[in-house]
C-alpha positions as CSV (number, residue, x, y, z in Angstrom):
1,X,-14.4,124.1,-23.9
2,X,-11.2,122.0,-24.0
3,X,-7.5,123.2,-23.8
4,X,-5.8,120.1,-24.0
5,X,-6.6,116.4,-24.5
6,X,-6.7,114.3,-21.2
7,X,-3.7,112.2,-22.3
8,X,-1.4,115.6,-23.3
9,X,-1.2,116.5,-19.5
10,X,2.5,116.3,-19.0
11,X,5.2,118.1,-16.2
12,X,5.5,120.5,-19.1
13,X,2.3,122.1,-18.0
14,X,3.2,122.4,-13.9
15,X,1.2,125.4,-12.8
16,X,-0.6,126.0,-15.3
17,X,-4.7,126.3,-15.2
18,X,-6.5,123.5,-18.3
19,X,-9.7,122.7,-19.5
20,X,-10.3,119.0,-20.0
21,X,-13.3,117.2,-21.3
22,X,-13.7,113.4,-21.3
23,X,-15.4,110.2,-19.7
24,X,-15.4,109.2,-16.1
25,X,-12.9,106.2,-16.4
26,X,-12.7,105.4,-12.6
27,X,-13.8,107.2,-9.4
28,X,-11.9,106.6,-6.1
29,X,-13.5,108.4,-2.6
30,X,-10.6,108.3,0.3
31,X,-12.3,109.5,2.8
32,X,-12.2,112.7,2.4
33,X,-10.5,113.6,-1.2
34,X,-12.2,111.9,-3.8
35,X,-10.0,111.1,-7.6
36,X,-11.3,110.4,-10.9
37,X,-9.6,108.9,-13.9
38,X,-11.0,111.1,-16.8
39,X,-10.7,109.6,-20.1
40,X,-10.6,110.9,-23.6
41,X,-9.2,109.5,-27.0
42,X,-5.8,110.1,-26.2
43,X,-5.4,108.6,-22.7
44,X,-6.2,109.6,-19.1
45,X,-5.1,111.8,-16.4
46,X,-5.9,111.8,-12.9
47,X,-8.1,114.7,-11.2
48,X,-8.5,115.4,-7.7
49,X,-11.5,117.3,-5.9
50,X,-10.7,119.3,-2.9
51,X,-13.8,118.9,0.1
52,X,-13.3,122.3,0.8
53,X,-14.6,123.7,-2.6
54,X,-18.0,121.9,-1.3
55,X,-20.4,122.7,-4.4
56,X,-18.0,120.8,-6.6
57,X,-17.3,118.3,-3.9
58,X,-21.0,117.7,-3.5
59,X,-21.3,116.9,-7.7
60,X,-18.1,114.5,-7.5
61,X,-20.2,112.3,-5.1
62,X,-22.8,112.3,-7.6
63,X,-20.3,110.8,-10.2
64,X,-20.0,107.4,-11.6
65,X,-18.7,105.7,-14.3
66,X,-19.3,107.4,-17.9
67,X,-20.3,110.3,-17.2
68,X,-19.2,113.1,-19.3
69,X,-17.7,115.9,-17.7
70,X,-16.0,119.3,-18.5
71,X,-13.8,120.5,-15.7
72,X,-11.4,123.1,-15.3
73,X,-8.2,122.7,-13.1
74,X,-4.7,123.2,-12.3
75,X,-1.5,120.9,-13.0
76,X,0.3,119.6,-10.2
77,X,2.9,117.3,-9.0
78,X,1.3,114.4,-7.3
79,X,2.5,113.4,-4.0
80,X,5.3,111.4,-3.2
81,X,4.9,107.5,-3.3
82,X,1.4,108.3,-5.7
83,X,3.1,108.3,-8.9
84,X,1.8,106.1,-11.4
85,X,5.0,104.8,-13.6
86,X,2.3,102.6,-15.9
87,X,0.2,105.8,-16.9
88,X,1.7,108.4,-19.3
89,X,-0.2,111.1,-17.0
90,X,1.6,109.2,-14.1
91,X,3.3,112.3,-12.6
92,X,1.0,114.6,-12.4
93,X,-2.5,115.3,-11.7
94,X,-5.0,118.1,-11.8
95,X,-6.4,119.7,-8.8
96,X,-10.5,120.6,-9.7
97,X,-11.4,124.1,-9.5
98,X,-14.6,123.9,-11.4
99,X,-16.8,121.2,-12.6
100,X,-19.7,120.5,-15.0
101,X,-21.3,117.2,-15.4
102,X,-22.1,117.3,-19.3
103,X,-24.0,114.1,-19.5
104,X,-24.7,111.1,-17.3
105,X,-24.6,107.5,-17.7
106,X,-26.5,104.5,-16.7
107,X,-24.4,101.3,-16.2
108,X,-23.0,100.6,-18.5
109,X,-24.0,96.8,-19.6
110,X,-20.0,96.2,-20.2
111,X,-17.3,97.4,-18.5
112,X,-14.8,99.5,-20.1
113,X,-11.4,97.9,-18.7
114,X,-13.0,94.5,-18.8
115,X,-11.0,92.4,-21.2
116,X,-13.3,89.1,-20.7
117,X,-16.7,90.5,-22.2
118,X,-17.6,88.4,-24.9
119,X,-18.0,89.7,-28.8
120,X,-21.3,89.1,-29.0
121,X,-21.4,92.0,-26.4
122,X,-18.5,94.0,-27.5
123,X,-20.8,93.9,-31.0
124,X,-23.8,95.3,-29.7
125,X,-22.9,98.0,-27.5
126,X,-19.5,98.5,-30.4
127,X,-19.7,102.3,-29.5
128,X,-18.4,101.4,-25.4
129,X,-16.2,99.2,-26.9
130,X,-14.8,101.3,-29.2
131,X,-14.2,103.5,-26.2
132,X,-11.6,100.9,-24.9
133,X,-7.9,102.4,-25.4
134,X,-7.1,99.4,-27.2
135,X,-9.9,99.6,-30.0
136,X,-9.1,103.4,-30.3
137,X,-5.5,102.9,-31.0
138,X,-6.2,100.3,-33.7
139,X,-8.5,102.9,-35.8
140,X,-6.1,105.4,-35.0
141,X,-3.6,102.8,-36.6
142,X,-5.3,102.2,-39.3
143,X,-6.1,105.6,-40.0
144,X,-2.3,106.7,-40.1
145,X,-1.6,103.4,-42.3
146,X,-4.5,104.7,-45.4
147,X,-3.0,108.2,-45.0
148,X,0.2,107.0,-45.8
149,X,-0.6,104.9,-48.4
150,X,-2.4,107.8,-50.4
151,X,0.4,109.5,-49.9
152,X,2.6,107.2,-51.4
153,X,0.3,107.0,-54.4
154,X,-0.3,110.8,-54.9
155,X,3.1,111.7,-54.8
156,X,3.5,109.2,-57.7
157,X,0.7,110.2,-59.9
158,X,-2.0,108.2,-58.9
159,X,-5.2,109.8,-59.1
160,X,-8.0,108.8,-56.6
161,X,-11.6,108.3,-58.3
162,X,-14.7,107.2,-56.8
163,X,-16.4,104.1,-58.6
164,X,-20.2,103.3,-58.3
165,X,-21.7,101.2,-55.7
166,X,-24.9,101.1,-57.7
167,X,-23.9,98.1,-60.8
168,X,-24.9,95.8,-62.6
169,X,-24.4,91.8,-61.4
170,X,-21.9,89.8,-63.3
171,X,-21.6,85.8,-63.2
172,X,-18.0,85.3,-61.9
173,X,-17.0,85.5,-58.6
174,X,-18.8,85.3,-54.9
175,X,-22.6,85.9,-54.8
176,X,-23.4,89.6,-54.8
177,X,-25.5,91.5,-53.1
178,X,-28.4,93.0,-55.1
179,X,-30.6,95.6,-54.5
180,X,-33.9,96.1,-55.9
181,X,-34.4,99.2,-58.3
182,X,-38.0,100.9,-57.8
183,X,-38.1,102.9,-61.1
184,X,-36.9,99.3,-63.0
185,X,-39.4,96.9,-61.3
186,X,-38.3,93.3,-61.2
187,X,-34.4,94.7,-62.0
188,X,-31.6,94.5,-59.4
189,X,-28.5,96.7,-58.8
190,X,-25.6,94.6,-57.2
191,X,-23.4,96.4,-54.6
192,X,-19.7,96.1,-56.2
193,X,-17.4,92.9,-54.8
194,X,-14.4,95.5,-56.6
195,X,-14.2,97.9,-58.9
196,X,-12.5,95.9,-61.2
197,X,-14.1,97.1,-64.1
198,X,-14.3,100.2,-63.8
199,X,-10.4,100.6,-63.2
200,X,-10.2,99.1,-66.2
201,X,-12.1,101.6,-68.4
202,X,-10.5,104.3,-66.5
203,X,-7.2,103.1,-68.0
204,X,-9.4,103.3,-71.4
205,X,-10.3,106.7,-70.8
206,X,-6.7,107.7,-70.3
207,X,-6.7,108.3,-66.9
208,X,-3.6,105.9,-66.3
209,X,-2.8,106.2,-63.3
210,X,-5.9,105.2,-60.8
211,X,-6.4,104.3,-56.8
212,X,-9.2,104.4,-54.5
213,X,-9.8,102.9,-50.9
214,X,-13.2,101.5,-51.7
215,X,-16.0,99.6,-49.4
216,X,-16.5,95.9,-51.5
217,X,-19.1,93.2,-50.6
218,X,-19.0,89.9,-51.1
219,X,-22.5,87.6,-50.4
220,X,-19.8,84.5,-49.2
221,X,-19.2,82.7,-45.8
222,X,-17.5,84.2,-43.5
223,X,-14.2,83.8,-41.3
224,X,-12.0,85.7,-39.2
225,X,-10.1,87.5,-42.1
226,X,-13.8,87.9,-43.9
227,X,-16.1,90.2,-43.5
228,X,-19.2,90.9,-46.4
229,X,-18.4,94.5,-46.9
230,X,-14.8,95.3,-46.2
231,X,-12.3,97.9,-47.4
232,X,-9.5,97.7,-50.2
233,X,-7.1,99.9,-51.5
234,X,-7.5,99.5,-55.2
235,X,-4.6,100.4,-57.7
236,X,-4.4,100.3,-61.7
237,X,-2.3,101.7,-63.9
238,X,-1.3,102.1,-67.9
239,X,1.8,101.3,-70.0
240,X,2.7,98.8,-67.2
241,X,4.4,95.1,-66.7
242,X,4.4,92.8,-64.0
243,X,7.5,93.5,-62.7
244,X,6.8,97.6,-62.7
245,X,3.7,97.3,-60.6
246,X,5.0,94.4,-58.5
247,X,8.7,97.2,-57.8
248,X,6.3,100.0,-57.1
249,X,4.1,98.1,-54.7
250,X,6.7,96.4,-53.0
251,X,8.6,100.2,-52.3
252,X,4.8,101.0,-51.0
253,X,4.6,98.5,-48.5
254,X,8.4,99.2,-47.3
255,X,7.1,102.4,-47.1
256,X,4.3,102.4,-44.9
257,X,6.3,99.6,-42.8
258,X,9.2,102.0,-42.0
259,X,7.2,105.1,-41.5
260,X,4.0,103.2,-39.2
261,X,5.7,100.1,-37.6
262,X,9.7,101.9,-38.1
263,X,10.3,98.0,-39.4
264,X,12.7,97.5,-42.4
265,X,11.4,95.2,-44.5
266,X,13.7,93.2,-47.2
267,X,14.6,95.4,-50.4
268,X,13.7,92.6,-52.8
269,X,10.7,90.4,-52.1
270,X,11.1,86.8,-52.8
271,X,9.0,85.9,-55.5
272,X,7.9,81.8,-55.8
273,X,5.8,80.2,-58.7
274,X,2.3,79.0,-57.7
275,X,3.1,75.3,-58.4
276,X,6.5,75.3,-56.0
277,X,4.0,76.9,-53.5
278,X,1.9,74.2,-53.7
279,X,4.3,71.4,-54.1
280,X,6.3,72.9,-51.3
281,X,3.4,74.1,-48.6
282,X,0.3,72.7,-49.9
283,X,-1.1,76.7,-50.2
284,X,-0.4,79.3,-52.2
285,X,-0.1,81.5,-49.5
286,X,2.5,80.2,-47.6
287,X,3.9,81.2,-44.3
288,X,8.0,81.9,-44.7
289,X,8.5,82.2,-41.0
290,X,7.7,78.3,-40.8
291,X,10.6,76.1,-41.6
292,X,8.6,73.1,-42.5
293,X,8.3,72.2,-45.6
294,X,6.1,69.1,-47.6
295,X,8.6,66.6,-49.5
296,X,7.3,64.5,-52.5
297,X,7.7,61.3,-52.2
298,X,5.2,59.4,-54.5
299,X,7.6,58.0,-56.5
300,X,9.2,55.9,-53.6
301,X,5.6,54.8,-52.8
302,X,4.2,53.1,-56.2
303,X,5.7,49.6,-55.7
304,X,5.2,49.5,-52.0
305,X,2.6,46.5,-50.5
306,X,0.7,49.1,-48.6
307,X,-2.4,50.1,-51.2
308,X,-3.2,53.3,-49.1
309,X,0.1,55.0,-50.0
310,X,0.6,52.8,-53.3
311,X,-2.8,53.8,-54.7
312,X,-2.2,57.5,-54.3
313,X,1.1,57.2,-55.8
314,X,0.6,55.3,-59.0
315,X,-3.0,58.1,-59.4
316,X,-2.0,61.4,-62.0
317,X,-4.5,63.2,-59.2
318,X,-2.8,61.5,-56.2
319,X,-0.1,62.5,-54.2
320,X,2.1,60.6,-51.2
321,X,3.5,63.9,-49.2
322,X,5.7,63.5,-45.9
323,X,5.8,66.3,-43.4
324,X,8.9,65.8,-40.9
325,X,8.9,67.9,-37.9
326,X,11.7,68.0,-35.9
327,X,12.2,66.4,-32.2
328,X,8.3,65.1,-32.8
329,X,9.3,62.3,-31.3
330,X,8.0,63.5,-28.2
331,X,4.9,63.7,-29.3
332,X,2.4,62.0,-27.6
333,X,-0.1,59.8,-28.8
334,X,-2.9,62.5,-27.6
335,X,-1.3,64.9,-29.6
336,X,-1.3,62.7,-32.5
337,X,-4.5,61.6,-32.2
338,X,-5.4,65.6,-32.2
339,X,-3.6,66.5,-35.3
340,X,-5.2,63.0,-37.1
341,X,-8.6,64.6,-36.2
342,X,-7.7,68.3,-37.0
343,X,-6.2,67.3,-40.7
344,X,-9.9,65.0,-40.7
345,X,-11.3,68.8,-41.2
346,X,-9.6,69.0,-45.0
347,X,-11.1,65.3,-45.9
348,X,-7.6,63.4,-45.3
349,X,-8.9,60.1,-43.8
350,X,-5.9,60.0,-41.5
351,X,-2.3,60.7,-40.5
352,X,-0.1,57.7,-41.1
353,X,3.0,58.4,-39.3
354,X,7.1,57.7,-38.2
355,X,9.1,57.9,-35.5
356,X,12.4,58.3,-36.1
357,X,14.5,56.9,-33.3
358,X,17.6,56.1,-34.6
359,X,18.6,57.3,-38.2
360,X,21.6,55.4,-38.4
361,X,20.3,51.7,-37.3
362,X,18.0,51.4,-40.5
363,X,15.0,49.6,-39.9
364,X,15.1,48.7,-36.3
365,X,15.6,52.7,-35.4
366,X,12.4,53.1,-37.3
367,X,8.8,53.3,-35.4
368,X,5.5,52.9,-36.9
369,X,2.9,50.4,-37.8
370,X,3.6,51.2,-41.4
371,X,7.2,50.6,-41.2
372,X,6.7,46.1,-42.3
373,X,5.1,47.4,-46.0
374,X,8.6,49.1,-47.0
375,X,11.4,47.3,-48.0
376,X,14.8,48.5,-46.8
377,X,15.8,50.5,-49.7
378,X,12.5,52.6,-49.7
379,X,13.2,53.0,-46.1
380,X,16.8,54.5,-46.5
381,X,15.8,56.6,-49.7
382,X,13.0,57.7,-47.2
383,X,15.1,58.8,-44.6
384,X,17.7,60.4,-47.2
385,X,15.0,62.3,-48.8
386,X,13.5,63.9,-46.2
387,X,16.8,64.3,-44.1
388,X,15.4,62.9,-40.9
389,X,17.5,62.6,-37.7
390,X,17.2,61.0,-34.7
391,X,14.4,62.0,-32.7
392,X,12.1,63.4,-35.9
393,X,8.5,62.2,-36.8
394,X,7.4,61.9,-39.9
395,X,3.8,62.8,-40.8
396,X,2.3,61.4,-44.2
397,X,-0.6,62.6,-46.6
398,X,-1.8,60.0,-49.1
399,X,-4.6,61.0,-51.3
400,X,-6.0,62.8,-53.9
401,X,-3.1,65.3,-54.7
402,X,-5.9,68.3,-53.4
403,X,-6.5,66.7,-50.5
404,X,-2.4,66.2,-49.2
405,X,-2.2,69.8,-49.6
406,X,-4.5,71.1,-48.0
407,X,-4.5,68.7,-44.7
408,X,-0.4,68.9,-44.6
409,X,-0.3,72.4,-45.7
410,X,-2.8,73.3,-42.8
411,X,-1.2,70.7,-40.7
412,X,2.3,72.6,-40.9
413,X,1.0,75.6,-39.6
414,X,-0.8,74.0,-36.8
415,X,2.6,72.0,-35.9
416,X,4.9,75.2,-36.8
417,X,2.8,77.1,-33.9
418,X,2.2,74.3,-31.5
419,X,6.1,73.6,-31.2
420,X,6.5,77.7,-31.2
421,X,8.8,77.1,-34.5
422,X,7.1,80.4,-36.0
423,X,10.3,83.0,-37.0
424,X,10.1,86.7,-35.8
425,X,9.3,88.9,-38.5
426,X,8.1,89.5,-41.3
427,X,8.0,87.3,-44.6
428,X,6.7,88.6,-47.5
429,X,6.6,86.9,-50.3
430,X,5.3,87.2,-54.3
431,X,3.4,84.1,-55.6
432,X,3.1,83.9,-59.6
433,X,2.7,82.1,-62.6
434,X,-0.6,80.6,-61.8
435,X,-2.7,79.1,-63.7
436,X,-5.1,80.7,-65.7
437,X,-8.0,78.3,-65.2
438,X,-9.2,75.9,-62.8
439,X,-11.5,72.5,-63.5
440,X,-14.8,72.6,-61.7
441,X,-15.5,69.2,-61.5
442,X,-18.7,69.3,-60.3
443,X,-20.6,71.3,-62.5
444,X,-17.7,69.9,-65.0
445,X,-16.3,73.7,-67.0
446,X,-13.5,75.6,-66.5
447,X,-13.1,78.9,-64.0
448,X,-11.0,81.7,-63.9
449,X,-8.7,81.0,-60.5
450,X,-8.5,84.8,-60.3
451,X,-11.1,86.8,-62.7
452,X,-11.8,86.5,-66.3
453,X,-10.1,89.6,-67.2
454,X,-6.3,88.4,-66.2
455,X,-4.0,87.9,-69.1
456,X,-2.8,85.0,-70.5
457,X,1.2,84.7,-70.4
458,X,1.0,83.6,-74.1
459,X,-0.8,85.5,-76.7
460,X,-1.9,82.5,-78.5
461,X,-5.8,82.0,-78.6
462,X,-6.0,78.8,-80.6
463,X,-3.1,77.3,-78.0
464,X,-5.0,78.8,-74.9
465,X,-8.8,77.3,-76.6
466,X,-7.0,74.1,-76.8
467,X,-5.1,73.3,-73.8
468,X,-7.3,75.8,-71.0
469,X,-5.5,73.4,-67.9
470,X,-1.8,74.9,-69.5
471,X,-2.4,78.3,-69.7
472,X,-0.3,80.2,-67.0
473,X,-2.1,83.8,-66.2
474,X,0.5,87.3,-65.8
475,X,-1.2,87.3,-62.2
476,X,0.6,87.7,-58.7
477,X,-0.2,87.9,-55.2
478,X,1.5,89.4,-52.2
479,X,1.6,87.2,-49.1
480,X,2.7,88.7,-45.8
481,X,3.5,86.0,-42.9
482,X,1.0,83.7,-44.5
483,X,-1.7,85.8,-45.0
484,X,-3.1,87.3,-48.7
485,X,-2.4,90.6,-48.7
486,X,-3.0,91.9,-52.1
487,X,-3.5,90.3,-55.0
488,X,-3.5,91.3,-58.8
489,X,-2.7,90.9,-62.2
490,X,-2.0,92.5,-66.2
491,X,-5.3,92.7,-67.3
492,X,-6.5,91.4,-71.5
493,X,-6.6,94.7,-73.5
494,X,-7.4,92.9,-76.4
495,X,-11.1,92.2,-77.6
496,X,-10.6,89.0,-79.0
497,X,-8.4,87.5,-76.2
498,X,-11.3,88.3,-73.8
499,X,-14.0,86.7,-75.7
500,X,-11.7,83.6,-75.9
501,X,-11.5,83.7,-72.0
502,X,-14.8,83.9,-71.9
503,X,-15.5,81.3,-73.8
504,X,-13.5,78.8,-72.1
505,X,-15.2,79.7,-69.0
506,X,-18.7,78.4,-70.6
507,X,-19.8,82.4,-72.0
508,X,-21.0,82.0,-75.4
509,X,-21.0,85.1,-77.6
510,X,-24.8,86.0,-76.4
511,X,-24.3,85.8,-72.4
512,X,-20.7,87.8,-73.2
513,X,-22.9,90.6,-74.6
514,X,-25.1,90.6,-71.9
515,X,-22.7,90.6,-69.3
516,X,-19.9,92.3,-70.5
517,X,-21.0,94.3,-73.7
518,X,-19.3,97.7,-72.4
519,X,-15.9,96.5,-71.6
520,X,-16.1,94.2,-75.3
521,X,-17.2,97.5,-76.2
522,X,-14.7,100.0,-75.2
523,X,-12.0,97.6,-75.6
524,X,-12.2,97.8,-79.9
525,X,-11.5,101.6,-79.2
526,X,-8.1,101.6,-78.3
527,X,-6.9,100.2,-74.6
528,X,-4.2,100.3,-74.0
529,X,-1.6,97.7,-72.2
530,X,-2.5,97.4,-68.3
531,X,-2.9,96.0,-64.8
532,X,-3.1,96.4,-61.2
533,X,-3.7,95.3,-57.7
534,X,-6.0,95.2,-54.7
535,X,-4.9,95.2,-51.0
536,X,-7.4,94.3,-48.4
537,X,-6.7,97.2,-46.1
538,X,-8.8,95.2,-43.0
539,X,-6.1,92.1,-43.2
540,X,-3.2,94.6,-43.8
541,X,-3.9,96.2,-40.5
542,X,-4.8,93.0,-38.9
543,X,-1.3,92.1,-39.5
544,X,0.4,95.3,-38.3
545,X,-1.9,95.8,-35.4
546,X,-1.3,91.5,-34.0
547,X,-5.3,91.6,-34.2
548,X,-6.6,88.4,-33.8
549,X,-9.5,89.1,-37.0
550,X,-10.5,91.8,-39.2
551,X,-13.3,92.8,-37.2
552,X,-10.7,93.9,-34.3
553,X,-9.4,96.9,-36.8
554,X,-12.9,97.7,-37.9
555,X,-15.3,100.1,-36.1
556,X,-18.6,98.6,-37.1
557,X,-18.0,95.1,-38.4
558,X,-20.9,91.7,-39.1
559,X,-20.7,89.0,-37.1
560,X,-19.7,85.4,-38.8
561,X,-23.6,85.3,-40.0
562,X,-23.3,88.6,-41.3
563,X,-25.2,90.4,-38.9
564,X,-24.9,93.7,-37.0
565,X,-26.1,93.5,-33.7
566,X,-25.2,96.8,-33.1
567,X,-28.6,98.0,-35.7
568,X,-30.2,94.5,-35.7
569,X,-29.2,93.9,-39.3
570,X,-30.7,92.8,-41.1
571,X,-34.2,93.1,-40.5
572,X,-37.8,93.3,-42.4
573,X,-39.4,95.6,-44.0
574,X,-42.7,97.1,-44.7
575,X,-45.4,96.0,-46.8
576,X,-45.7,99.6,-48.7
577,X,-41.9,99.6,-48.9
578,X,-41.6,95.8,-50.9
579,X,-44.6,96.7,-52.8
580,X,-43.2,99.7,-54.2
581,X,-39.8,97.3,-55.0
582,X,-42.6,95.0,-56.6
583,X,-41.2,92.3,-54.2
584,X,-43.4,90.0,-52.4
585,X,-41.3,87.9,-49.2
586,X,-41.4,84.3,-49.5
587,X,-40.9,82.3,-46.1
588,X,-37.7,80.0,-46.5
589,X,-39.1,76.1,-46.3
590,X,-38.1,75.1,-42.6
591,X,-35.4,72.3,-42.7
């Protein structure tokens, strides 16, 4: 039925007689001689209908946008002054010399070329958008990006193993999504938020080497780089170290870089300990391409007669951070006001700040409210510390040490792109040494900051028992311009390190059974040493595509309530189908 694709119609084929097949993109009628823009995946091309052939004349009329047609033709140069320099097809065009209309089309309720329609429409009727040139090219992106990753991983001995989706619901981590078994009435599955464990007792099975690009789904809120089920490339491997898997992921990346994007990316990726990151940026993830940085300065703050920053500064859980952004000084005070209320969003109650007029004249080149509750020497350590120069503001965060980092470290990415101070390029970056735990204050225990199954840099459980907030995990995350890209870690192989971890995190001996009796279980029968890494393959080609969100590179994605509007999911069910789950709905109590 189809010779060539519409966007394959080059000078190369002058003469010659084609079949095409695609979509009616545009129709034009000059009086006379009537054009169409037929469309297919891999671009369009121009046909022309000749009113002399009058049967297939007569069906162009008929014609509109969408339809689906199959016509045969010849290759020709179009007339001088018609070429097209913008289309690929520009130079040519195909003269119709028979025509069939495969399939019609109603109007369609968005328009194909029609950048403005909003997502709530693009979601519903996805299958028009998707036939947008733009959308196309990202999934043909992204297709060519997971090829070449598997690849990469084949050619190296990984071996690619399906996982269930069908498992069992564990206490750590987002909430899961369950699914109610018929033949086990009152029991749940849970759809998988990774296949952590299962990688892991592939490496016990001696498998060791392991990938998959697996569907995951998290039960959590949702933003632009978060979807509930989404797609990561999963790795693990045996008789491995940190800096092994960290080398051979890093060549990886480089690799599908150079061969997708034909960018070089650095030979050596910078690696940075989680507690610089934080000290440094305020986030663990920070964006290179920003020269900003956060500068401690609580310890200039704890005698000063000013209790907002001196409070902060004399607190172990306080911090007095400065952010100084060159030439802010022409800020206004509408743009500061913005960026007070914008850092309001991370609980900072506001955004002291400091002009800097005149570096050299001391006090009097100084201006800010703030300035009469510093004495002269805090002042010039101040400006010393934070190498201010004439014409620079100074933004500060004074608070709970959480709560600077998070408002400045958000704040400094605002600023970075407001004032277009962004680098070209790309940064990666490896964060490590973080730490093992985190305190939940509110429900007062400890939790794992990644999952309960990262290793402990020391091996010493009574140390580790003792002193959870000191333990430093063998874990490691790869940030691309800001952005988590992959994250992973060397895994416990060692039953009575894992029930230790567990027990910090609040599982007594009981619950750990419950939970996690098969991987206590296969781990007294010889694991051996190992660890990995996940990549979230939506965010990866987020980045290499410029897509504003994950659900840009995806062809059927939720909305940020995790529905489809595409299938109206979700939706009820029937009576007969929940009584055979033994369910019965319960109404949520109105607000």
């Amino acid at each position: 039925m189809r010779s060539y694709y519409c966007g394959h119609i080059n000078e190369g084929l002058m003469g010659q007689d084609v079949n095409l097949c695609g979509w009616v993109h545009r129709r034009r009628d000059h009086g006379g001689v009537i054009f169409i823009d037929l469309r297919d995946r891999e671009g369009r091309v121009q046909i022309v209908f000749d009113p002399d052939c009058h049967d297939i004349f007569a069906m162009a009329e008929k014609v509109r946008s969408e339809y689906v047609l199959h016509i045969v033709g010849r290759v020709r140069q179009r007339p001088e002054g018609t070429i097209n320099p913008d289309l690929a097809t520009g130079q040519i065009e195909v003269m119709v010399s028979d025509m069939t209309i495969l399939n019609v089309s109603e109007t369609p309720p968005i328009q194909i070329d029609d950048d403005t329609v909003s997502e709530e429409h693009r979601l519903k009727y996805r299958y028009l958008d998707l036939r947008r040139p733009e959308m196309l090219q990202r999934l043909r992106f992204r297709s060519r990006i997971t090829q070449n990753l598997r690849n990469f991983l084949e050619e190296r001995g990984f071996i690619d193993v399906e996982t269930p989706m069908l498992t069992k619901s564990t206490p750590e981590g987002a909430r899961d999504y369950l699914v109610p078994s018929r033949t086990h009435p009152g029991q749940f599955f849970a759809l998988p938020q990774s296949p952590q464990l299962f990688k892991q007792l592939l490496m016990m099975s001696g498998l060791d080497r392991y990938y998959q690009v697996v569907r995951c789904f998290r039960d959590e809120d949702l933003r632009a780089d978060r979807q509930p089920e989404f797609t990561q490339l999963d790795i693990e491997a045996s008789f491995i170290d940190e800096n092994q898997i960290m080398t051979l992921m890093e060549d990886m990346i480089r690799d599908v870089f150079a061969a997708v994007l034909e960018e070089q990316l650095p030979s050596s990726f910078p690696r940075m300990s989680y507690q610089d990151a934080i000290s440094r940026f305020g986030v663990d993830k920070p964006d290179l391409r920003i020269p900003l940085e956060l500068i401690e300065v609580s310890d200039l703050m704890t005698q000063v007669d000013f209790k907002v920053f001196s409070g902060p500064a004399k607190d172990k859980q306080g911090r007095v951070a400065v952010l100084n952004i060159p030439n802010g000084c022409e800020l206004t005070r509408k743009q500061i006001d913005e960026y007070t209320q914008y850092v309001g969003i991370y609980g900072a109650k506001g955004l002291a700040y400091i002009k800097v007029n005149d570096a050299s004249a001391g006090r009097e080149g100084l201006q800010s409210p703030i300035v009469k509750f510093m004495d002269d020497d805090v002042l010039t350590a101040l400006l010393q510390r934070t190498a201010a120069e004439d014409g620079d503001l100074m933004f500060f965060g004074a608070d709970k040490a959480t709560i600077v980092n998070e408002a400045l470290g958000a704040l400094r990415v605002k600023v970075g792109h407001d004032r277009n101070l962004v680098e070209h390029g790309w940064k990666p970056l490896w964060v490590v040494d973080f730490p093992m735990f985190e305190r939940d204050e509110k429900n007062d225990r400890w939790s794992a900051l990644h999952h309960p199954f990262t290793a402990p840099v020391s091996d010493d459980i009574t140390a580790l028992k003792q002193a959870p907030g000191e333990a430093l995990s063998r874990a490691y995350d790869l940030i691309l311009n800001g952005c988590e890209v992959g994250g992973g870690s060397i895994r416990i192989h060692s039953t009575e390190m894992q029930q230790a971890v567990l027990n910090v995190l609040g599982i007594d001996d009981a619950e750990a059974k419950e939970k996690f009796g098969f991987l206590l279980d296969a781990l007294k029968y010889g694991a051996p040493p190992h660890g990995g890494i996940a990549f979230g393959l939506d965010r990866l080609v987020m980045l290499m595509t410029g897509a504003s969100s994950i659900r840009e590179v995806m062809a059927f994605p939720k909305t940020q309530t995790a529905a489809c509007l595409l299938t109206d999911a979700p939706s009820g069910v029937s009576d007969r189908h929940l009584k055979e789950l033994a369910l019965r709905p319960k109404k949520p109590t109105e607000k």
